[in-house]
VMD Tcl script that draws the C-alpha trace (Angstrom):
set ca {
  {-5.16 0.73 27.81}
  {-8.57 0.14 25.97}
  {-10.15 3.32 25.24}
  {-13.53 4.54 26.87}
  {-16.09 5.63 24.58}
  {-18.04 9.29 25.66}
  {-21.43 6.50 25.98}
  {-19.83 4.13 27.52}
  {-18.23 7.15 30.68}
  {-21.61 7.94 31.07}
  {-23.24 4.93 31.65}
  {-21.10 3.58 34.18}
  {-20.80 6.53 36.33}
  {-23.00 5.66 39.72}
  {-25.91 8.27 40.42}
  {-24.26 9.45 43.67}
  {-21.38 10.68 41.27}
  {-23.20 12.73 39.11}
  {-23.13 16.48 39.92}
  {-25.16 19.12 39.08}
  {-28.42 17.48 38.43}
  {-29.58 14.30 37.01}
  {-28.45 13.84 32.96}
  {-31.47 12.71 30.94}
  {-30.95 10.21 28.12}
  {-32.77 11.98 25.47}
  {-32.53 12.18 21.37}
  {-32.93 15.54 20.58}
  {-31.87 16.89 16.45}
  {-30.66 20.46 16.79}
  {-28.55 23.02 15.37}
  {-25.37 24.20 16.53}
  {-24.01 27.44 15.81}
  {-20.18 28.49 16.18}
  {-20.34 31.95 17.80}
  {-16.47 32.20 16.78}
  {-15.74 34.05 14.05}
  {-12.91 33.03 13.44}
  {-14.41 29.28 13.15}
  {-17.42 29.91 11.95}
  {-20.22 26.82 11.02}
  {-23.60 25.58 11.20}
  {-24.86 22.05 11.50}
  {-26.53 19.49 12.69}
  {-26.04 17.83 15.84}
  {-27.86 15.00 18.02}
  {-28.50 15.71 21.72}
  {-28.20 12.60 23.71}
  {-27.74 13.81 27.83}
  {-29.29 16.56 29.09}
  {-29.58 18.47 32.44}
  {-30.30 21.59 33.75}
  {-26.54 22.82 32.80}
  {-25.82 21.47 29.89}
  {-25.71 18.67 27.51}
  {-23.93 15.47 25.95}
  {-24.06 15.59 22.02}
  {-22.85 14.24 19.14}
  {-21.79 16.28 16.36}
  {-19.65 15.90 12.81}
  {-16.27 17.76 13.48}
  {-14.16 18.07 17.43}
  {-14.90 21.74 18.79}
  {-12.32 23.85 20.32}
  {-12.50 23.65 23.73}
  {-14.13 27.34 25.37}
  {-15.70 27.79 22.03}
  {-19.01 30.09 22.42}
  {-21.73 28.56 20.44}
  {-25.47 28.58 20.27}
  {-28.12 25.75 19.84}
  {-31.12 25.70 18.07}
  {-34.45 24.26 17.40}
  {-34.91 23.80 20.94}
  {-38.42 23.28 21.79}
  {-40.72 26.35 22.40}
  {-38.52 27.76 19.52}
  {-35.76 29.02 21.44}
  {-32.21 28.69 21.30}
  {-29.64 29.42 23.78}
  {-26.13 29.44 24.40}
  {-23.53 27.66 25.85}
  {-19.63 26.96 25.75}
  {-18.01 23.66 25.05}
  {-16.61 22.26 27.98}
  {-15.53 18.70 26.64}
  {-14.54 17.13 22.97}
  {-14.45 13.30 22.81}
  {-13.59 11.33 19.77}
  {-15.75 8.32 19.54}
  {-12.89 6.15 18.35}
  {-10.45 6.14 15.92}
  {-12.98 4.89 13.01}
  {-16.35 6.98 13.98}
  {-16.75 10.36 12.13}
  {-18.43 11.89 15.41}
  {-17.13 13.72 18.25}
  {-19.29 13.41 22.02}
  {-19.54 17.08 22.72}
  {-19.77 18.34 26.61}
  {-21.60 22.05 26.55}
  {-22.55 24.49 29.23}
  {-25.41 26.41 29.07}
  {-24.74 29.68 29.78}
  {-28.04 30.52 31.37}
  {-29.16 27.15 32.90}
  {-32.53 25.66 32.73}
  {-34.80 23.06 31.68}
  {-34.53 23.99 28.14}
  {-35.36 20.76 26.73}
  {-38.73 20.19 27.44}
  {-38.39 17.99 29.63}
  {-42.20 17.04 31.16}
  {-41.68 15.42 34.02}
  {-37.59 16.55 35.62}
  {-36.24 14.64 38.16}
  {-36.37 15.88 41.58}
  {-32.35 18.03 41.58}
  {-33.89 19.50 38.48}
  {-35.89 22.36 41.41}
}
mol new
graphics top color blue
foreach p $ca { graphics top sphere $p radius 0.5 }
foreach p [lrange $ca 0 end-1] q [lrange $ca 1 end] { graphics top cylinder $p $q radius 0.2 }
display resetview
């Protein structure tokens, strides 16, 4: 069975499918924060969907599944926080993980100008 990359999922999923608010293709360089102390770090990440929920991003290691974390150098120079909901290798040779997260207070928290309509 050929494997489906995290992009590639999101792409070909019709608008009528998608719930909880249009996902925005974005590129967005942030920080993410393990809130776990047991697993602590602190790098970089790359957000590339975003909705009023949560996000899609890409990020250096997989994450534990429930893992608390927070996420910052959003713009107005806030961060928030959020638990990941999805880890996604993308393929067997790629050093990068497609990272599902869930905002834990939900909002438009990525300055988004103009949100589609779901987004009020």
């Amino acid at each position: 069975m050929p494997r489906l990359s995290a992009f590639s999922f999101w792409k070909n999923r019709s608008t009528s499918n998608l719930r909880r608010g249009t996902r925005i293709p974005c590129e967005l360089r942030l920080t993410l924060i393990s809130l776990d102390s047991a697993h602590p770090f602190f790098e970089p990440c790359l957000v590339v969907l975003a909705n009023l929920q949560g996000c899609g991003l890409r990020f250096g290691r997989p994450v534990e599944i429930g893992t608390s974390v927070r996420l910052e150098g959003l713009p107005a120079k806030r961060s928030v926080t959020a638990r990941v909901v999805n880890c996604i290798s993308l393929g067997e040779y790629e050093k990068f993980w497609f990272l599902g997260l869930a905002l834990d207070e939900p909002g438009n928290v990525w300055g988004i100008e103009k949100p589609p309509e779901d987004w009020f």
